[in-house]
C-alpha positions in Angstrom: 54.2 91.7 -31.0 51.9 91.4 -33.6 49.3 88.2 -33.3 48.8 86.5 -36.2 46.3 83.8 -36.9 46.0 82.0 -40.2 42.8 80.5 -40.9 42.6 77.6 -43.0 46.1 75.9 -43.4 46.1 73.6 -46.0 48.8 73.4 -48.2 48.9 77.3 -49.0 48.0 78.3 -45.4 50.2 76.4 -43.4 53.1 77.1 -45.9 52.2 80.9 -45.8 52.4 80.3 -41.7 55.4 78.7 -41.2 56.9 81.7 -43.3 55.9 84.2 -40.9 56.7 82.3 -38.2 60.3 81.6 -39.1 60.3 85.1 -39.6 59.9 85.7 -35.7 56.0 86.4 -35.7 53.3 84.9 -33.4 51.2 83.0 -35.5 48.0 80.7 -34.6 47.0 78.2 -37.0 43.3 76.9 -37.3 42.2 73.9 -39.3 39.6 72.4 -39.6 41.2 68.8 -40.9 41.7 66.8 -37.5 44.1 64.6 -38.4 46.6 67.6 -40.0 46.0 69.3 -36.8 47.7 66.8 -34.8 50.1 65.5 -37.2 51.4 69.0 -36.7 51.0 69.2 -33.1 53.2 65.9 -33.5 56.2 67.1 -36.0 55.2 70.7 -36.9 54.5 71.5 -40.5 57.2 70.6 -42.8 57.3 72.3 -46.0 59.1 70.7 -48.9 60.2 72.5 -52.1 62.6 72.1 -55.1 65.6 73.3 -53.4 65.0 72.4 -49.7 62.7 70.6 -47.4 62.0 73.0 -44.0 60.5 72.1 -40.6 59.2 74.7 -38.7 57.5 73.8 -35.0 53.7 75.5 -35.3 51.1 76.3 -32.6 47.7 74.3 -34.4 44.4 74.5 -32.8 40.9 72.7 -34.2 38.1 74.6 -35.3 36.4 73.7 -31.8 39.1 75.4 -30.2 38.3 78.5 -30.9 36.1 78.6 -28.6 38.7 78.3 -25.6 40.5 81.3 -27.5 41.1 84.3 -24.7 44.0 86.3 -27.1 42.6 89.1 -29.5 44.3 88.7 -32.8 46.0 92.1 -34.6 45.5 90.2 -38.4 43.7 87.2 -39.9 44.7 85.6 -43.1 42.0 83.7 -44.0 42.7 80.8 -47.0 39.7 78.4 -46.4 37.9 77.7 -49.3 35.9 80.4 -51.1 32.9 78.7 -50.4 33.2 78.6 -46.6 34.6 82.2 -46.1 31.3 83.7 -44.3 30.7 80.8 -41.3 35.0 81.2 -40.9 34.9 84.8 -40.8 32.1 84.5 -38.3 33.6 82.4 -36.2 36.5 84.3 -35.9 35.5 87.3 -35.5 35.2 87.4 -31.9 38.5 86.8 -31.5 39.9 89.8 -33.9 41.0 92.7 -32.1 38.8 95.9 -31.9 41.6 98.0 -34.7 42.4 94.3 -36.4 42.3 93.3 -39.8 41.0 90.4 -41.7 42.5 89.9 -44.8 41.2 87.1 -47.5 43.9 85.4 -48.8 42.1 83.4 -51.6 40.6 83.1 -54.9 37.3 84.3 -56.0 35.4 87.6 -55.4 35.1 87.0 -51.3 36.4 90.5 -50.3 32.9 91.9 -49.7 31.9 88.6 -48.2 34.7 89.0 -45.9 33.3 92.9 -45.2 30.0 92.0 -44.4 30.8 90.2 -41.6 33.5 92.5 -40.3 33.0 96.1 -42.0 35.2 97.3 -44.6 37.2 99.4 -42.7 38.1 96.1 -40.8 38.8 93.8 -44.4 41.4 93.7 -46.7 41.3 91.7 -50.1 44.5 89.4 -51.3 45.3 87.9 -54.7 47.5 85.1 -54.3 49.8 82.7 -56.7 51.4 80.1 -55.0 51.7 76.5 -56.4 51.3 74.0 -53.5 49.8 70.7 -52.7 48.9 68.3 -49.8 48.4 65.1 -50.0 48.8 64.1 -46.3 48.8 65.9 -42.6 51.8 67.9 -41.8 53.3 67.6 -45.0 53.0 70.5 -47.6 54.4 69.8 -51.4 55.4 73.8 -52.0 56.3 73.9 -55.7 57.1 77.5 -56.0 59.7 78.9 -52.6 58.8 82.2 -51.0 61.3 84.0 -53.4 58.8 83.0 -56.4 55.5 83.5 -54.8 53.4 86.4 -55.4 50.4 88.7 -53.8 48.4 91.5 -54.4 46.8 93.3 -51.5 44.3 96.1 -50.9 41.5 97.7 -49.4 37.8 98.5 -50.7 37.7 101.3 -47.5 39.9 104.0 -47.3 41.2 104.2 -43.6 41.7 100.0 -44.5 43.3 100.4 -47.3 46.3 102.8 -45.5 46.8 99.9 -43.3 48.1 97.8 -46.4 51.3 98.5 -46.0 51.8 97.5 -42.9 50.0 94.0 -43.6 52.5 93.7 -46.5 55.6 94.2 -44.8 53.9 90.4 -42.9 52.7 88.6 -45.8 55.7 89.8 -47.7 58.4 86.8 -45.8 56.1 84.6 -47.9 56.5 86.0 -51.2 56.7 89.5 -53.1 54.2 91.7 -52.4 52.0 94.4 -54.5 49.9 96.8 -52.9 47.3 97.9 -55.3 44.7 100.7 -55.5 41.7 98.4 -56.7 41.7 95.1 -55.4 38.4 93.9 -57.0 39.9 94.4 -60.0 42.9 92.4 -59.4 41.0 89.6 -57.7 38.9 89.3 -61.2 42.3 89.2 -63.0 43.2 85.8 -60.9 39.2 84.7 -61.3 39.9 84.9 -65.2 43.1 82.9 -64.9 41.4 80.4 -62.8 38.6 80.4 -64.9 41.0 79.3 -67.7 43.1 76.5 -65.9 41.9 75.3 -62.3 38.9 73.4 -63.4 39.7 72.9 -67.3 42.6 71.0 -66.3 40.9 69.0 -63.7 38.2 67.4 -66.0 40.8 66.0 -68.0 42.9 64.9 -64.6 45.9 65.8 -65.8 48.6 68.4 -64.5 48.4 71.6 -66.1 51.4 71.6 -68.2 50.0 68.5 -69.8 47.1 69.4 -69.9 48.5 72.9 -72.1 49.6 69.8 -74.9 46.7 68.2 -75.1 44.6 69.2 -78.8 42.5 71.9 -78.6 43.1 72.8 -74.9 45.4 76.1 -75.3 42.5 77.5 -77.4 39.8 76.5 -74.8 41.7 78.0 -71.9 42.1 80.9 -73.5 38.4 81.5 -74.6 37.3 80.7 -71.1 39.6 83.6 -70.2 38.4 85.6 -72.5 35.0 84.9 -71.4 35.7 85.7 -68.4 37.1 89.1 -68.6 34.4 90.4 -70.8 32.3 89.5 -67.5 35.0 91.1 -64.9 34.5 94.3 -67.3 30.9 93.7 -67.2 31.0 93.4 -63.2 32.7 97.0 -63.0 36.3 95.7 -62.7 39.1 97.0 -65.2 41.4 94.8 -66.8 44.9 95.0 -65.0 48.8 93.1 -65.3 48.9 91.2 -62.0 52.0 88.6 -60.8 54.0 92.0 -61.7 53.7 91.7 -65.3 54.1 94.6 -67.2 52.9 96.1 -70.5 49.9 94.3 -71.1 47.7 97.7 -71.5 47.9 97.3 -75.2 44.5 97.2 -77.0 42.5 96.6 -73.8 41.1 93.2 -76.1 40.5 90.5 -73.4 43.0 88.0 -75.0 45.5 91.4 -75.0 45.4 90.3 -71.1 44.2 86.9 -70.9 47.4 84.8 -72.7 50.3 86.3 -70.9 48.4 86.0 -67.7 47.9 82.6 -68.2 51.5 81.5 -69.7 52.9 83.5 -66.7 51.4 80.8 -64.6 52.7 77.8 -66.6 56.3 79.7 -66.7 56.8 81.0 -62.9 54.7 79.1 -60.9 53.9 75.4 -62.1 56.3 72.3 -62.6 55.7 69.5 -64.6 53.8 67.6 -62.2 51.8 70.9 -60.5 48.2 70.0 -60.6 45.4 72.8 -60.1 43.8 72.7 -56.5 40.4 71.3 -58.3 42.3 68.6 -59.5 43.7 68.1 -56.0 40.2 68.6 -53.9 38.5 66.0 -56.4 41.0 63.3 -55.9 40.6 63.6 -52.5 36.6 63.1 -52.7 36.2 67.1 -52.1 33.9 69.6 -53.3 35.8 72.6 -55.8 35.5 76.5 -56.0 33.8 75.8 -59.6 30.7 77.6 -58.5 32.4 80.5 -57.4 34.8 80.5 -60.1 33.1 79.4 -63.7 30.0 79.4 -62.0 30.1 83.1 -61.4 31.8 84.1 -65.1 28.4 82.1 -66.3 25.8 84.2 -63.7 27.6 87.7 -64.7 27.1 86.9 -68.3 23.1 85.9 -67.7 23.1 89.0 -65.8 23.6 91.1 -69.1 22.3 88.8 -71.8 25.4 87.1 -73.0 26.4 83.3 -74.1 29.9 82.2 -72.7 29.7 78.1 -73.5 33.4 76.9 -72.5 32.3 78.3 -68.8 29.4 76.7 -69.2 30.4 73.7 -70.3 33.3 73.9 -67.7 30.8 74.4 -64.9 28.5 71.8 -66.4 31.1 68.8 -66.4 32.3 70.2 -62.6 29.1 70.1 -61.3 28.6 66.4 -62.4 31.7 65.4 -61.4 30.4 67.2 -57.4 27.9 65.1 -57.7 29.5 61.9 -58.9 27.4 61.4 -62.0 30.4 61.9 -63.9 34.1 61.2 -63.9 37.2 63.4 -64.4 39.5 62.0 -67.2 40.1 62.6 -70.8 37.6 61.2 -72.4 35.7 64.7 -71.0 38.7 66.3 -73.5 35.6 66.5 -76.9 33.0 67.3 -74.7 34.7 70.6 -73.9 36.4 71.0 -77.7 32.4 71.2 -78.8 32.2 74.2 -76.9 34.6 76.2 -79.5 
């Protein structure tokens, strides 16, 4: 049987794992929140969603568990944090099989960061659109059910990339799957859309349908998108329909892509009270992705020469609120109109 480990299970992991292993898979969860681990140890991982609440018994270990680990794992799903994907590949790595796979389930550009530590032939790249939240161990809000969730995968090496297939037919009992030829380029396709609504919407702390309604804000999302997909093309990456859109070739004009990628977001996979998981890691006193998010659309366009102020002013305000000089809310709503 194939091992399975999923590292990082937080609300996306751990529902992502107890997919798989109500699918009859042997999956190992890591986390690195004590107090999740052994509420789940307690009551396994119970996964609620619009149309059913699920309670599937899991196999949790803490991060200083690994350590004890004598099993070689066959695939890794990683979904920590972009920020802390090379010291979590690291430490798992020991513990991946000689032919295994690690595959970066996240967002931001980590699929090279992933084969640094491992080799490409060893690392697969995942986009991934799941709405989810948790606000307390054990307990995952899931507002999108496997039948609605969505995933790209692929490899940047060739002899990797032929093993995608075989990693789908896993990830694919948590949501539809899409095996695509160029991965970087479909992992800057999310980066745009989270460019456009993960931190925007958690300045102004409110959900991200409101947040839509708010004056001014539909037109600022969409120029941070824009924004960023003139630096995706700038990075070598070529602009692509992901959460199996179709016929967005058109013009190849950034907003050509940018505005159905984003309303496909507020139409398949938010509710009305879905925040973004910035929102979600700031109310919990946590640091955010911004950095590797807005912070990178800013770096690629200083790379070449280029302004793009509602990324900068996004990253600006984010940065702030990191470091608790400022404070998310509304009143951060004509700060970031300025920026048109």
């Amino acid at each position: 049987m194939t091992r399975v480990a999923v590292l990082g299970t937080g609300a996306n992991g751990a529902g992502i794992g107890a997919d798989l292993i109500r699918a009859g898979l042997d999956v190992t969860f890591i986390e690195h929140w004590p107090d999740h681990v052994e509420a789940m140890r307690r009551q396994g991982i119970e996964v609620r969603m619009p149309s059913e609440t699920v309670v599937t018994p899991v196999q949790p270990l803490h991060l200083c568990d690994v350590a004890k680990l004598r099993q070689q794992f066959d695939v890794v799903f990683v979904l920590m944090k972009a920020y802390d994907t090379r010291w979590a590949v690291e430490l798992i790595k020991p513990h991946v099989a000689a032919d295994g796979l690690v595959v970066g389930v996240q967002n931001g550009m980590t699929v090279d960061t992933i084969a640094d530590v491992m080799g490409a032939e060893r690392t697969l790249g995942a986009v991934i659109e799941i709405s989810s939240a948790m606000w307390e161990p054990g307990i995952v809000e899931r507002h999108v059910a496997p039948a609605g969730s969505w995933f790209a995968l692929g490899g940047i090496e060739p002899s990797a990339h032929a093993r995608a297939e075989s990693v789908a037919e896993i990830l694919g009992h948590a949501g539809r799957v899409q095996v695509t030829d160029d991965i970087r380029s479909a992992k800057w396709m999310k980066l745009v859309v989270n460019a456009a609504e993960l931190v925007p919407s958690a300045i102004v702390a409110q959900p991200m349908r409101a947040t839509v309604q708010l004056p001014g804000m539909r037109d600022f999302m969409v120029r941070a998108g824009e924004e960023a997909m003139t630096a995706a093309v700038a990075a070598g990456a070529t602009p692509m329909p992901i959460f199996g859109l179709e016929g967005l070739e058109g013009s190849g004009e950034p907003r050509t892509y940018v505005e159905p990628l984003i309303d496909a977001v507020f139409d398949q996979f938010a509710l009305d009270t879905t925040t973004t998981t910035v929102h979600q890691d700031w109310s919990k006193g946590r640091h955010s992705e911004v950095e590797e998010i807005n912070g990178l659309v800013v770096r690629e366009h200083q790379r070449v020469g280029q302004r793009c102020p509602a990324n900068q002013v996004t990253l600006e305000i984010g940065l702030e609120i990191e470091r608790d000089e400022s404070k998310p809310g509304l009143h951060q709503l004509e700060r970031l109109m300025a920026a048109l």
